[in-house]
C-alpha positions as CSV (number, residue, x, y, z in Angstrom):
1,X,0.0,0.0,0.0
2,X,1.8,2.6,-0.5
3,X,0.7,7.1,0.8
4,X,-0.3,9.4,-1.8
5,X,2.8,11.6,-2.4
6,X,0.9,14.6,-4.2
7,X,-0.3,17.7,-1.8
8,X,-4.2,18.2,-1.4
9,X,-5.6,21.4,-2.9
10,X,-7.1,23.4,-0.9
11,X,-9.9,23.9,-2.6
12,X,-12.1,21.0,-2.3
13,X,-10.6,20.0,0.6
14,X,-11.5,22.8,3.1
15,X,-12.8,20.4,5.8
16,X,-9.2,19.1,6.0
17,X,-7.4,22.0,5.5
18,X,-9.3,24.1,8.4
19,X,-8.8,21.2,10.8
20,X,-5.2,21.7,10.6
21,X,-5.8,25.4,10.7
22,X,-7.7,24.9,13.7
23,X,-5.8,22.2,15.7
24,X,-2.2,25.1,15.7
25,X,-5.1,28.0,16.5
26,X,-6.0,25.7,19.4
27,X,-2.2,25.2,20.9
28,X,-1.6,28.9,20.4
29,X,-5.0,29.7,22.5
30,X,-3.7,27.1,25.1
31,X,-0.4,28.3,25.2
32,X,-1.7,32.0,25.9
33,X,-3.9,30.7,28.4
34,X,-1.6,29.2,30.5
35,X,0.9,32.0,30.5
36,X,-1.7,33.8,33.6
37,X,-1.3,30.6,35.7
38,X,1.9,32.4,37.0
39,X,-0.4,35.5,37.9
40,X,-2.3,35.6,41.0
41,X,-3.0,37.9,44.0
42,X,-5.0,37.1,47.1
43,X,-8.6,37.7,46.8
44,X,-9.4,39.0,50.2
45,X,-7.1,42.3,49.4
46,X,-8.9,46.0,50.4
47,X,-9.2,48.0,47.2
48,X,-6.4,50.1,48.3
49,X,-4.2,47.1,48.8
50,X,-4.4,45.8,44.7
51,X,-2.1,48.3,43.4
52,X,0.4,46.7,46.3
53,X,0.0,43.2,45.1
54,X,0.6,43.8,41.8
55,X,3.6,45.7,41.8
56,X,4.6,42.6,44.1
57,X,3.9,40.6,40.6
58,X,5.6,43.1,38.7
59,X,8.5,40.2,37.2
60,X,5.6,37.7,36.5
61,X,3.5,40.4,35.1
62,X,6.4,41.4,32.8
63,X,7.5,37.7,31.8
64,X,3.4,37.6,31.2
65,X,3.5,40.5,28.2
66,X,6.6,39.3,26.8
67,X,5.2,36.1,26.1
68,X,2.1,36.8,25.6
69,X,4.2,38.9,22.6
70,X,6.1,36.6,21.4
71,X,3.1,33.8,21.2
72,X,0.6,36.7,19.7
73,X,3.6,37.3,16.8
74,X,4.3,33.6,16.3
75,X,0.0,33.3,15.6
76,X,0.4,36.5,13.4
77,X,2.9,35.4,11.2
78,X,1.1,31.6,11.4
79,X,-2.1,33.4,10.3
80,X,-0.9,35.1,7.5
81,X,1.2,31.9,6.2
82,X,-1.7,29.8,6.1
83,X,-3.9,32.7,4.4
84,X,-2.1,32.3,1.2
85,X,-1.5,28.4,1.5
86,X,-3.4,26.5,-1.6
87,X,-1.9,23.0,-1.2
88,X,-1.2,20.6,1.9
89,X,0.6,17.8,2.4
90,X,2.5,15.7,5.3
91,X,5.5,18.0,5.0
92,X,3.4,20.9,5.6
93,X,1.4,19.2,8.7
94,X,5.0,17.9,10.3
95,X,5.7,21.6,10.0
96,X,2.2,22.8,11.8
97,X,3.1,20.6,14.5
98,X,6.5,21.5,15.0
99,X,5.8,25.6,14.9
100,X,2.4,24.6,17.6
101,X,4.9,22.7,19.8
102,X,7.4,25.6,19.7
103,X,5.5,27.9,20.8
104,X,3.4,25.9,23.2
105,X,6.9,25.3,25.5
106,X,6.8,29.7,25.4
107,X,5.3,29.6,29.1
108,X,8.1,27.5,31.0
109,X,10.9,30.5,29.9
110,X,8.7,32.8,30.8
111,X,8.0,30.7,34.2
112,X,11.5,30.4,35.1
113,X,13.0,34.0,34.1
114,X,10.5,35.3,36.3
115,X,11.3,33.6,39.1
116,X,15.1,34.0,38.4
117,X,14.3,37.7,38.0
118,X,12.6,37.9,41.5
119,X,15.6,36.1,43.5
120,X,17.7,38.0,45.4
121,X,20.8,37.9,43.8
122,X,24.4,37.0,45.1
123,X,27.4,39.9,45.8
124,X,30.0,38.5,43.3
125,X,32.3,39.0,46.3
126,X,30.2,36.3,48.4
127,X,31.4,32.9,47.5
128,X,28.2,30.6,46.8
129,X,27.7,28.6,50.5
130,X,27.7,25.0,50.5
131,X,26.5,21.8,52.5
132,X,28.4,18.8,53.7
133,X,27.0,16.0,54.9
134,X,29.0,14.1,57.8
């Protein structure tokens, strides 16, 4: 048995074309979405007390954007590819999926340069303390 080698026209085969359209629309939106997990303030705050708690979230906030940047641009430019494609084939998919899983590990550097920004950080003249065991 062997795979059709020849790419799928778009046309005529919209159904399968907008399904992988939709499955890289739906790791971008998932990707986004879990950027705010890293977001949070306490919800029993007094009005005056918000302000407070977010400038406490001010690295997290800023990782937030930046990603949120990157991810929107990586969609744009995803968006705009597809708007012009008029044939598909495996190569094209394998590419999809590669891009959608690129962009869907976007939250974890954002994760972790936050919370390297918001460590206190270490006089180079202060060697780095260390524990031994007896």
């Amino acid at each position: 048995m062997s795979r059709e080698r020849t790419a799928k026209q778009r046309e005529g085969n919209e159904i399968e074309f907008s399904r992988i359209v939709a499955f890289s629309d739906g790791v971008f939106s998932i990707a986004i979405t879990l950027l705010v997990l890293n977001l949070g303030i306490a919800k029993d705050l007094a009005s005056g007390e918000v302000a407070e708690a977010l400038w406490g979230q001010r690295e997290n906030l800023l990782a937030y954007a930046l990603s949120f940047a990157v991810i929107g641009r990586y969609w744009l430019v995803h968006h705009r590819f597809f708007s012009d494609v008029t044939a598909f084939d495996g190569k094209l998919i394998r590419s999809t999926s590669s891009t959608s899983a690129g962009s869907s590990s976007s939250p974890s550097p954002a994760r972790s340069s936050a919370s390297t920004a918001a460590r206190p950080r270490r006089s180079s003249s202060t060697p780095p303390t260390s524990r031994v065991s007896s």
